[in-house]
C-alpha positions as a printed Julia matrix, in Angstrom:
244×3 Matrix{Float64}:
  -6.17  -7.55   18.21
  -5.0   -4.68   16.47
  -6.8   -1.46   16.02
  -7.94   0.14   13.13
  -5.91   2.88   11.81
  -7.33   6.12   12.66
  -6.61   9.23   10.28
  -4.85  11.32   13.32
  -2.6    8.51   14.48
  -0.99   8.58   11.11
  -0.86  12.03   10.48
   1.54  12.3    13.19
   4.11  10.36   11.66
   3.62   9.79    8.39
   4.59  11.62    5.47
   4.61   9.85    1.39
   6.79  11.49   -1.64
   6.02   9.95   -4.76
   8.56  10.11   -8.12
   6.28  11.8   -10.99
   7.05   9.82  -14.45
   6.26   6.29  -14.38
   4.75   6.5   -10.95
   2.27   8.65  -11.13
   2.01   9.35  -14.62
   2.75   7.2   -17.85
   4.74   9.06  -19.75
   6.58   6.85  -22.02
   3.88   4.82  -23.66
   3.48   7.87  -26.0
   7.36   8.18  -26.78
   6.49   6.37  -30.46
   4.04   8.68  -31.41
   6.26  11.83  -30.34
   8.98  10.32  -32.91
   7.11   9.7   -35.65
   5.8   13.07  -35.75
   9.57  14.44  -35.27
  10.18  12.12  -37.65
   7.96  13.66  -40.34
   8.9   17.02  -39.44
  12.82  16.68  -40.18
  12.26  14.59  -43.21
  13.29  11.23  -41.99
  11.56   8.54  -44.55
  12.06   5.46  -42.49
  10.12   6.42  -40.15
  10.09   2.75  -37.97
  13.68   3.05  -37.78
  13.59   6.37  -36.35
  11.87   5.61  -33.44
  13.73   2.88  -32.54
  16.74   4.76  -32.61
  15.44   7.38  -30.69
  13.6    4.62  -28.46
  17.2    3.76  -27.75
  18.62   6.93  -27.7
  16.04   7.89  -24.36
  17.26   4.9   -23.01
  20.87   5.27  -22.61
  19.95   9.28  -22.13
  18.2    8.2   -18.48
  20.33   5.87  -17.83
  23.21   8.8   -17.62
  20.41  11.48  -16.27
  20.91  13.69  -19.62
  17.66  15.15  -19.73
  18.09  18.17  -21.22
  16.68  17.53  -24.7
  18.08  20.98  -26.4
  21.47  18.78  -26.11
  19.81  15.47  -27.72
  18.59  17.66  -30.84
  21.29  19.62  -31.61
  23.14  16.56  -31.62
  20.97  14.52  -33.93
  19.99  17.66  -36.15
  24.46  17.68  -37.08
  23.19  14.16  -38.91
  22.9   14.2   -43.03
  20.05  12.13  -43.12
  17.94  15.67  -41.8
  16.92  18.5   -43.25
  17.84  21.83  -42.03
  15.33  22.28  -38.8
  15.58  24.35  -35.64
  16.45  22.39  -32.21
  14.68  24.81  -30.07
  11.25  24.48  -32.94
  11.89  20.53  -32.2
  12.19  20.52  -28.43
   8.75  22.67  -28.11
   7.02  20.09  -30.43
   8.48  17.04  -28.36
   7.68  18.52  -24.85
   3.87  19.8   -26.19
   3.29  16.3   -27.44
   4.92  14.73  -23.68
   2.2   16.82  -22.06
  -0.25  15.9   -24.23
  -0.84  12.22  -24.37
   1.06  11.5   -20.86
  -2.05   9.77  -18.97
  -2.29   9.98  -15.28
  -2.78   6.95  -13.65
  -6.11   6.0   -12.27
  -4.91   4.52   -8.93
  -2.81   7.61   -8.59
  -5.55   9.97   -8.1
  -7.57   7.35   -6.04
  -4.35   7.0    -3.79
  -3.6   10.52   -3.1
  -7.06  11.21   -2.13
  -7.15   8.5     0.34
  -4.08   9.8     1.78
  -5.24  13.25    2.01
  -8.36  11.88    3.3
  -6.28   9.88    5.72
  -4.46  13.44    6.7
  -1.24  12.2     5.44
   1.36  15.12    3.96
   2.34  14.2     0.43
   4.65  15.44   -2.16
   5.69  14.76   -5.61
   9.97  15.08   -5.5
  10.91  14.48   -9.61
  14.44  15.11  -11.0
  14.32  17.88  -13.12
  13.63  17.34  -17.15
  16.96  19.47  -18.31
  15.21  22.84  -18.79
  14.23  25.0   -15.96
  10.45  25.43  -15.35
   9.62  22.03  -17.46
   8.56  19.42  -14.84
   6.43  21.92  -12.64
   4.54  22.56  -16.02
   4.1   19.05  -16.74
   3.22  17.92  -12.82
   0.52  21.35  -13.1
  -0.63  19.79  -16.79
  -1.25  16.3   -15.31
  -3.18  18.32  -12.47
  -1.4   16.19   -9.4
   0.06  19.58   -8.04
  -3.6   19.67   -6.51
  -3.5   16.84   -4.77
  -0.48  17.15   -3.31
   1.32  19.48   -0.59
   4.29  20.24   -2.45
   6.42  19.73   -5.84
  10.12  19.42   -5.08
  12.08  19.14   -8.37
  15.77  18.72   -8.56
  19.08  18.69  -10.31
  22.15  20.72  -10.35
  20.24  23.2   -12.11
  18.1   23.64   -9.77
  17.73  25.08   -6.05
  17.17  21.65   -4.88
  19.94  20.02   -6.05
  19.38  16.76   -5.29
  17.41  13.52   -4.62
  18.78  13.5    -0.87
  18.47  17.15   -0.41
  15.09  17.47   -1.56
  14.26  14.54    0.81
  15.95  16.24    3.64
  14.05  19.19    3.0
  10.84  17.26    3.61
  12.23  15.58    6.51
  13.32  18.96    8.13
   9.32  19.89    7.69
   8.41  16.58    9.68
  10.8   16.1    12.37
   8.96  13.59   13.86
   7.93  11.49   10.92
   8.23   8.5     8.93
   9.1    9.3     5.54
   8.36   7.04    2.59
   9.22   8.0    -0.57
   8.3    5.5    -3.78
  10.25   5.51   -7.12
  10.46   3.09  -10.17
  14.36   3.39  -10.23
  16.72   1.28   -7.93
  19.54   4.07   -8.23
  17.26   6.61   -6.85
  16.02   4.37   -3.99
  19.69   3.94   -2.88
  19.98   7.47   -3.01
  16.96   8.36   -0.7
  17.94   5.59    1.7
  21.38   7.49    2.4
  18.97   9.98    3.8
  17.16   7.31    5.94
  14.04   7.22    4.4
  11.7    4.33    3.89
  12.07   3.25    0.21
   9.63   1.79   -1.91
  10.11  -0.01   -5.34
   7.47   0.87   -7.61
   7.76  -2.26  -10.18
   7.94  -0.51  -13.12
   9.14  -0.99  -17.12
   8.79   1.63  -19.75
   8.4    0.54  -23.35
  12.29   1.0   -23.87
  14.64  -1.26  -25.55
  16.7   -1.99  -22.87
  15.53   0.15  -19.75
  18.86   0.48  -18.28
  17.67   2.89  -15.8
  15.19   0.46  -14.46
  17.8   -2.16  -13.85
  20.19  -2.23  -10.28
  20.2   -3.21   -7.03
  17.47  -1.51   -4.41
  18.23  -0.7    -0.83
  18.21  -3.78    1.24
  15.14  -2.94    3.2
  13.33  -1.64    0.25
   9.27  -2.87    0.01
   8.77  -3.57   -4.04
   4.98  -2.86   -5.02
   2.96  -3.56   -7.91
  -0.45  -1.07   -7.82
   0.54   2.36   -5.59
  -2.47   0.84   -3.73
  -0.64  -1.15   -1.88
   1.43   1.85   -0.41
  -1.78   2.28    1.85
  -1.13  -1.49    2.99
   2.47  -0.77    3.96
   1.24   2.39    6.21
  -1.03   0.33    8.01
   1.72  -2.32    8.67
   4.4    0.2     9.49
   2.18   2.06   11.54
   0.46  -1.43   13.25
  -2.91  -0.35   12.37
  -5.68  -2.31   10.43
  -6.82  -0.18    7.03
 -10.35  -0.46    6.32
């Protein structure tokens, strides 16, 4: 019979980074109502239209990892169908709104608890949103910095220039330890597994047209979940322990 999982066998060897947007936090059911009020504020009259095009337009933008949205406005603002408006006004009103009506998950802040309950180190590793500063603000908005150990963001931009490096970084913390790091993108999954990490599919689709970044082949040995409460069910079986 097996025994139940106590907090300090897992704390030994057991460490959980979790990907920030779509994970943790829904932050693309409120895309629509960003772009209508964009919409309104450059003058765009078909408004439906608009947000489809821009529905699209964040669609193929992930799926190339342009996040820097100073580049998407300037771009769009060169169009005739707009009135004169500043990118830098429009990126401000786009990010404010992001912040605003993102909604943290319920079973997110249930889950970390538990794990911090359960003495397991966790950390929130997020690619970075294309302008320095922006996802720590967001991650410190949605108040999950709190529950967490540490905030590793990434991109070329950044110290941390990478997906693997940033897992490294954790894994050089933990020399001993399992590392499991959960993400709603296949890409980045075969990214963290180069790094030997244990990945974990997060079954995830935003209200895009296409979701391109969604799409892809995951790591072989990759566990797909559902609810992030059944990350606590893969510890136990990793770790041969009964949860209770």
């Amino acid at each position: 019979m097996e025994a139940r999982m106590r907090s300090e066998d897992v704390q030994a060897n057991t460490i959980v980074a979790f990907d920030f947007d779509g994970v943790l936090v829904d932050s693309y059911s409120c895309l629509p109502k960003i772009y209508e009020t964009i919409a309104k504020e450059i003058g765009i009259k078909d408004v439906k239209s608009f947000i489809r095009v821009m529905l699209n337009f964040e669609d193929i933008m992930d799926y190339f990892g342009i996040w820097d949205r100073r580049l998407w406005f300037s771009l769009i603002l060169r169009s005739p169908k707009i009135r004169n408006s500043d990118t830098e006004k429009l990126v401000s009103t786009y990010w404010n709104l992001r912040i605003r009506h993102s909604i943290v998950k319920s079973e997110s802040i249930e889950v970390l608890k538990k794990l911090n309950a359960m003495k397991i180190p966790t950390y929130i590793v997020s690619g970075s949103d294309g302008i320095p500063g922006m996802k720590y603000r967001r991650v410190v908005a949605s108040g999950l910095d709190k529950l967490v150990r540490d905030v590793l963001v990434y991109s070329v931009y950044e110290k941390v220039r990478s997906l693997a490096e940033a897992l490294l970084k954790i894994k050089e913390k933990h020399l001993a330890a399992k590392v499991f790091y959960v993400d709603d993108k296949p890409k980045n999954l075969v990214e963290a597994s180069k790094v030997k990490v244990n990945t974990v599919l997060y079954k995830y689709k935003p209200p895009l047209p296409t979701s391109y970044a969604w799409k892809g082949r995951k790591p072989k040995s990759t566990t797909e979940i559902r609810s992030l409460r059944e990350i606590l069910t893969i510890l136990c079986k990793k770790n041969k322990y009964q949860y209770f």
